[in-house]
C-alpha positions in Angstrom: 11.4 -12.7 5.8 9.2 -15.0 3.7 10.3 -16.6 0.4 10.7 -13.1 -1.6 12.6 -15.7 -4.5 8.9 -16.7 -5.7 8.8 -13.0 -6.4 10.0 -10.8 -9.7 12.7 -8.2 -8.5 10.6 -5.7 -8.5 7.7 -7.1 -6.7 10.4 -7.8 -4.0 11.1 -3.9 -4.5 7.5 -3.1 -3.5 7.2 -5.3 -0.8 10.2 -4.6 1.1 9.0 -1.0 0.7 5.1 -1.7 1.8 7.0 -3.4 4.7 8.7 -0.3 5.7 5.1 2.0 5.9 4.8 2.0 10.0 1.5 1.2 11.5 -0.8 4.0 11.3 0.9 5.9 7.6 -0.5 5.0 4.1 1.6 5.7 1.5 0.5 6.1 -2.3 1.0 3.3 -5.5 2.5 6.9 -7.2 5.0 7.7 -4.1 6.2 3.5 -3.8 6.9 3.9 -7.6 9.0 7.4 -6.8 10.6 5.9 -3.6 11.5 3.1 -5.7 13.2 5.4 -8.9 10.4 4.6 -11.0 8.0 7.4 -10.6 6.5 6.3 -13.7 5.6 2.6 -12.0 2.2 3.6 -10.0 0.6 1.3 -11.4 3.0 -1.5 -11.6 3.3 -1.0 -7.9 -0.5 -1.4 -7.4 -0.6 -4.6 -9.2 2.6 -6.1 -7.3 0.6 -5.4 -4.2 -2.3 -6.9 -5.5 -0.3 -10.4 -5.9 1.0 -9.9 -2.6 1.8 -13.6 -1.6 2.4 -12.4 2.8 -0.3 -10.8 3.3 0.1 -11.6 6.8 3.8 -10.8 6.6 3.5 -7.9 4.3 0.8 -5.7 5.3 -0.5 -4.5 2.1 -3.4 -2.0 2.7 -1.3 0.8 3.8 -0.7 2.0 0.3 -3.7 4.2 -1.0 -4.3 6.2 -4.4 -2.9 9.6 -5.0 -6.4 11.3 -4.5 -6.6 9.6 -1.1 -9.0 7.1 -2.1 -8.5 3.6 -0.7 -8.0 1.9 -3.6 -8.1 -1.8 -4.6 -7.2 -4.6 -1.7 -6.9 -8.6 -2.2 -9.9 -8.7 0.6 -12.0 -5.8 -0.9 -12.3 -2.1 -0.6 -14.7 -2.3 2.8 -11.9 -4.2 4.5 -9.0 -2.4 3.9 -11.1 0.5 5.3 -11.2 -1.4 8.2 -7.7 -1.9 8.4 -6.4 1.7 8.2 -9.2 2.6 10.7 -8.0 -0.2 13.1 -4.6 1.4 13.1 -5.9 5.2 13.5 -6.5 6.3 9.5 -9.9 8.4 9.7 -11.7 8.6 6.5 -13.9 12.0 5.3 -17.5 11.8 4.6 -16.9 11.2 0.4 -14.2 7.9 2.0 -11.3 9.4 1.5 -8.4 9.4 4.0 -7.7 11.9 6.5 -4.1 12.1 6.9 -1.6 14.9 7.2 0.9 13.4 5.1 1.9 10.2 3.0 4.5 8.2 4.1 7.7 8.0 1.8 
């Protein structure tokens, strides 16, 4: 794995766990944060991701919001649609995803 010691604990926390979402499952920030035993740390998770230094390694658009929603993405909302639909995520006609469950 890349150099997780230029990371805070935690952010190594939410990467390891972004790392685990298989191709083709999103997760949520809210269900990272619960996986993790911080159920209170959406948000926290969202901006760990954000500073995602591997994104190559670390294949951060699989987490989405709660409401299905994409969400916010280091290379812009448009292209982390095109992400999840590259790997089989449909999205509804108001862009949310279609999924039948989250991962985690």
């Amino acid at each position: 794995m890349a150099r997780m010691d230029l990371c805070s604990q935690f952010q190594q926390q939410v990467l390891y766990a972004e790392h685990g979402i298989p191709r083709g499952a999103v997760s949520t920030y809210k269900r990272i944060a619960g996986y993790l035993g911080k159920p209170k740390a959406a948000r926290a998770v969202g901006n760990a991701l954000a500073k995602n230094p591997f994104p190559f390694l670390i294949p951060c658009h699989r987490a989405i919001r709660s409401n299905r929603f994409s969400g916010g993405y280091q290379g812009g909302p448009e292209m982390k649609r095109r992400l999840l639909e590259m790997e089989g995520i449909d999205f509804d006609d108001l862009g949310r995803a279609v999924i039948e469950a989250f991962f985690y």
